[in-house]
C-alpha positions in Angstrom: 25.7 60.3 32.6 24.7 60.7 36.4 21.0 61.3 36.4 21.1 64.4 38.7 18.0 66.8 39.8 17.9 69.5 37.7 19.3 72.0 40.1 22.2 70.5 41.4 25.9 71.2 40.1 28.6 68.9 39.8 32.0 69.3 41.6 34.9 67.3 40.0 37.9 66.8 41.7 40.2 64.3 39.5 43.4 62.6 40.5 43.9 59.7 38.1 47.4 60.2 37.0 47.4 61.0 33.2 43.5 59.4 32.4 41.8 62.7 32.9 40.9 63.6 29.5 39.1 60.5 28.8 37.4 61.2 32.4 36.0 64.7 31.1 35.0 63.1 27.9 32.9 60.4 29.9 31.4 63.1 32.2 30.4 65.1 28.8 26.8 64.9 29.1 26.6 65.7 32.7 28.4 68.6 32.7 26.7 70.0 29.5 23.4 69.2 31.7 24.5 70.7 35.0 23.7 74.2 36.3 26.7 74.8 37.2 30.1 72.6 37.3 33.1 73.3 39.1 36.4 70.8 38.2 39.7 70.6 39.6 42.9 68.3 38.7 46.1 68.1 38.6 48.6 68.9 36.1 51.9 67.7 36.2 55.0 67.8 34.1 56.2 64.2 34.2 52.8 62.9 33.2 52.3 64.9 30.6 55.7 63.8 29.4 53.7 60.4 29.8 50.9 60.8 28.1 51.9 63.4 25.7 49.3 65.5 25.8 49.2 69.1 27.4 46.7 69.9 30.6 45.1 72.7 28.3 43.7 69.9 26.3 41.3 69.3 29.1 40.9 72.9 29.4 39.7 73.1 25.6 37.5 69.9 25.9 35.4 71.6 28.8 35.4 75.1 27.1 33.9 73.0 24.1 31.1 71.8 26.0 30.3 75.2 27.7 31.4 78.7 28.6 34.0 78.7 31.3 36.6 80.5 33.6 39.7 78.5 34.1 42.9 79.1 36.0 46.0 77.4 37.8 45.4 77.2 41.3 46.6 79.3 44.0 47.5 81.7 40.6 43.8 83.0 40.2 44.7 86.0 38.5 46.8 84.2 35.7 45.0 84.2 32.7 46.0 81.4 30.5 45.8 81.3 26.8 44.4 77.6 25.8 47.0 78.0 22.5 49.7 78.0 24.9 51.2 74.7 26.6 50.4 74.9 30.1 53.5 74.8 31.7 55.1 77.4 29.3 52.6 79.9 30.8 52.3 79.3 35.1 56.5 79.3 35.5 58.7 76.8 36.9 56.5 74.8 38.8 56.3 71.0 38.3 52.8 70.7 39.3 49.7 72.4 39.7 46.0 71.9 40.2 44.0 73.3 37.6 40.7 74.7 38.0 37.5 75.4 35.6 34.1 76.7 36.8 31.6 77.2 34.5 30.1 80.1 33.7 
């Protein structure tokens, strides 16, 4: 947990290739402690293929630790269902930067 004044939000940008659920987990307690939190990483086909889990896992691990909006970038006005796999609902791209600001 980063020991942060109590005013200050956190901005997240992760790029860690396939780890980033385990890097949400880790930042738990800061983000439930934050004002305000904005995140952004990327989601990509191949390394969820990797992995084997979907991007909207990390989407339901942050909307368990808080209220939050959540969308593919540069695709703001998609609204995502986080029962869906993510790459079912944003088309035929192979990658995409998915962002979650809380509420």
């Amino acid at each position: 947990m980063l020991n942060l004044p109590e005013n200050e939000g956190v901005v997240m940008k992760i790029d860690v290739e396939g780890c980033e659920l385990p890097i949400l987990k880790g930042a738990a307690q800061t983000l439930t402690r934050a004002p305000f939190f904005v995140i952004l990483f990327e989601a990509h086909k191949e390394v969820m293929k990797r992995t084997g889990y979907d991007p909207m896992e990390c989407v339901r691990f942050v909307r368990s630790l808080r209220k939050c909006h959540f969308y593919p970038s540069a695709q703001a006005d998609v609204v995502l269902d986080v029962e869906q796999p993510f790459f079912a609902q944003i088309g035929p791209y192979v990658k995409r930067d998915v962002v979650i600001v809380s509420c």
